[in-house]
C-alpha positions as CSV (number, residue, x, y, z in Angstrom):
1,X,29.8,-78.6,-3.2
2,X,28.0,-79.8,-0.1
3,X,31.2,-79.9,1.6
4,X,31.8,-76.1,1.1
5,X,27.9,-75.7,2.0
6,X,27.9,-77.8,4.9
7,X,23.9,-76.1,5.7
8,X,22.5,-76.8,1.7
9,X,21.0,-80.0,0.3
10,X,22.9,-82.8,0.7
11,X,22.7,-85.5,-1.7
12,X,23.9,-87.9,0.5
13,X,21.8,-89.4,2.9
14,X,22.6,-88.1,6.6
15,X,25.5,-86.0,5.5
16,X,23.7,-83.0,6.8
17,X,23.2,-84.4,10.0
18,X,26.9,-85.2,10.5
19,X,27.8,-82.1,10.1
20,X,25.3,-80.4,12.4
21,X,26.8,-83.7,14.7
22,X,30.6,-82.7,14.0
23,X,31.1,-79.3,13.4
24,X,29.7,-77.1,16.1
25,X,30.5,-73.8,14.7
26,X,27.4,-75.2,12.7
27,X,24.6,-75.8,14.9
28,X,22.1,-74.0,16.9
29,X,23.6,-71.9,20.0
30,X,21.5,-74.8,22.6
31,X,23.6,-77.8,20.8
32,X,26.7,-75.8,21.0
33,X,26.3,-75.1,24.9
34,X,25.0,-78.5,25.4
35,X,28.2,-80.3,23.8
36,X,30.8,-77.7,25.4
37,X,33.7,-78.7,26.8
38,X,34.6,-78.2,30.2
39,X,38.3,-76.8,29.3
40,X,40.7,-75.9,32.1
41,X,42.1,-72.4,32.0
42,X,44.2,-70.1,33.9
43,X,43.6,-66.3,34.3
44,X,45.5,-63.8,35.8
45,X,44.3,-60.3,37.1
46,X,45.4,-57.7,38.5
47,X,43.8,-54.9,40.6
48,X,44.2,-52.3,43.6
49,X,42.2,-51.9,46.5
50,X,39.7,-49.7,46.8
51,X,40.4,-48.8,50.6
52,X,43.1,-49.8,53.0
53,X,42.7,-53.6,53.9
54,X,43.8,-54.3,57.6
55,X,44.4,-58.6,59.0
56,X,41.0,-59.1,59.6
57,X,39.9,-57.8,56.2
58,X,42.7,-60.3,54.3
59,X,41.7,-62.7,56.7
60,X,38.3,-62.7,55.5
61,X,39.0,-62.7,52.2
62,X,41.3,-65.4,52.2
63,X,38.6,-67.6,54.1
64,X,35.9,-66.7,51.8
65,X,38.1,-67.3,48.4
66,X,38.7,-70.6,50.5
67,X,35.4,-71.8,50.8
68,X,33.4,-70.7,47.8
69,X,36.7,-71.8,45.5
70,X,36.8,-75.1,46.4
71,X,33.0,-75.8,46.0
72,X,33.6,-74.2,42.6
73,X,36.6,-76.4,41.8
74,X,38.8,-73.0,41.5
75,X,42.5,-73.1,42.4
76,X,44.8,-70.5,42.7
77,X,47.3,-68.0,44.2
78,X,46.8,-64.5,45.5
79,X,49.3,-61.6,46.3
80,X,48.7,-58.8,48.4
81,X,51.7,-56.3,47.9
82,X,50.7,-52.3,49.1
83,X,47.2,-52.2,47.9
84,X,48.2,-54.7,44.7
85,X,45.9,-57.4,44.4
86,X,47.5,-60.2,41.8
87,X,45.8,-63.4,41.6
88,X,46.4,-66.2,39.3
89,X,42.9,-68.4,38.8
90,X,42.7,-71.9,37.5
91,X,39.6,-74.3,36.6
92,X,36.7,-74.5,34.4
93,X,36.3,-71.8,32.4
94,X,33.0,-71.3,33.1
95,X,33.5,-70.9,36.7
96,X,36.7,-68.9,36.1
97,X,34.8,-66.6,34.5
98,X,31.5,-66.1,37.0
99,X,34.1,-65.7,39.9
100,X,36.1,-62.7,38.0
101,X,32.6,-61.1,37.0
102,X,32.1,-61.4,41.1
103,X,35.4,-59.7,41.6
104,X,34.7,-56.9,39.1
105,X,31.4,-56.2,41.0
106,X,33.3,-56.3,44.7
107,X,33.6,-53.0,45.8
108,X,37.6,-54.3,47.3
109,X,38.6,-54.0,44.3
110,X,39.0,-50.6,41.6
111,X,41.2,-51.0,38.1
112,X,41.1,-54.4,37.8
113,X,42.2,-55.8,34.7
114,X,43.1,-59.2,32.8
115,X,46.6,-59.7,32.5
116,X,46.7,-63.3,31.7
117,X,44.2,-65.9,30.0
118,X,44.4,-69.0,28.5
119,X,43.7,-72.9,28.5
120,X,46.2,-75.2,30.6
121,X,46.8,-78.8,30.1
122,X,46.9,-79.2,33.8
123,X,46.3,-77.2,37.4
124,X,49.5,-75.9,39.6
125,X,47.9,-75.2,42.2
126,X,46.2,-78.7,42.9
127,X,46.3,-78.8,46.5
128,X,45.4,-74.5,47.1
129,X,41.3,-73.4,46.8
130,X,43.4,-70.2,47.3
131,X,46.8,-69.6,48.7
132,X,47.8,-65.8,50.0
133,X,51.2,-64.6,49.6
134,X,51.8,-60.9,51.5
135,X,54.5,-58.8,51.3
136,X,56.7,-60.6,54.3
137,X,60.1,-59.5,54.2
138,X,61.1,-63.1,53.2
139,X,58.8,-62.6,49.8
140,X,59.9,-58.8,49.5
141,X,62.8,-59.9,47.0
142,X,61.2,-62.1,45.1
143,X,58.8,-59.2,44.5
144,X,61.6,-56.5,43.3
145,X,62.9,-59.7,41.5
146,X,60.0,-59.4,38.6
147,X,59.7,-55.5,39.4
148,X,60.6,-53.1,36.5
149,X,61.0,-50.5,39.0
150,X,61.3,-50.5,43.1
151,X,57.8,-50.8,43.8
152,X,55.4,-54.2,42.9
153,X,53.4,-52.9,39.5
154,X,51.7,-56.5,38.1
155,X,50.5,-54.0,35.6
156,X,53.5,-53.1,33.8
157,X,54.9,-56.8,33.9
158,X,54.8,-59.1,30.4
159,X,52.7,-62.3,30.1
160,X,56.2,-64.2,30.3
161,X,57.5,-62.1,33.4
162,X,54.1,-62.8,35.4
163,X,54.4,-66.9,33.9
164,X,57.7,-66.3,36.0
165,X,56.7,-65.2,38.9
166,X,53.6,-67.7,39.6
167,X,56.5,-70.6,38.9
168,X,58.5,-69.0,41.7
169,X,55.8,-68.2,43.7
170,X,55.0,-72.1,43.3
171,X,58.3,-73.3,44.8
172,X,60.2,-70.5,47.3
173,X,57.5,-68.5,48.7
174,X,56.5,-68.4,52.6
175,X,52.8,-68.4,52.2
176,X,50.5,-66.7,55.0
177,X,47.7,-69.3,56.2
């Protein structure tokens, strides 16, 4: 009985406490937060510019996502293709998740949305805070390569299709530094 009651009476001595200690769907929100753990995810998103970005504006933003991902411990990719952001995030969930409640506040970015989420069993893009791929004539194919249709639309693309992309992206790309 107690073990279908984990919270009632226990007959046994300390058998409450280990399962306040061992099951943490159990105890008090603080305990849960304080015993979290630090899981590694990956998210992707998608979403368009609000207003037409010129090279000092990517510039910028590439230097920024630079800097503050690296203190954050955040490594990732990000494609620019005509007013397309897609960007592929990995790290800590926790500050996964601050940095794409930032984005959805930036006034760069309208219709963003979640494509991708999940935990990861390790990082691919260990030695990238943040690495920018553009639509260079060299990347152009690979682009139409994952496109449903002539034009760059992360949106319409599957969870496996954009998987795809990101492992290409990882080995053929030219990437703009």
């Amino acid at each position: 009985e107690n073990l279908r009651n984990p919270g009632g009476a226990s007959h046994t001595p300390g058998l409450q406490g280990l399962w306040r200690t061992h099951a943490p769907w159990c105890a008090e929100p603080e305990t849960v937060r304080s015993q979290e753990i630090n899981m590694l995810i990956q998210l992707t998103y998608a979403s368009r510019t609000s207003r037409v970005l010129g090279p000092a504006d990517i510039k910028d933003i590439l230097g920024a996502s630079q800097r503050n991902n690296a203190r954050a411990g955040i490594t990732g990719a990000l494609c620019l293709n005509h007013g397309i952001f897609l960007q592929q995030l990995e790290g800590d969930r926790t500050a996964v998740n601050a940095l794409y409640h930032r984005l959805l506040k930036d006034t760069r970015h309208r219709d963003t949305a979640v494509l991708d989420f999940g935990e990861i069993p390790h990082r691919r893009f260990t030695s990238w805070s943040m690495g920018l791929l553009t639509s260079l004539d060299t990347n152009r194919q690979l682009f139409l390569k994952y496109s449903s249709s002539v034009d760059f639309d992360p949106y319409s693309m599957s969870t496996s299709t954009l998987r795809s992309f990101f492992d290409e992206v990882m080995q053929n790309v030219r990437w703009l530094e």
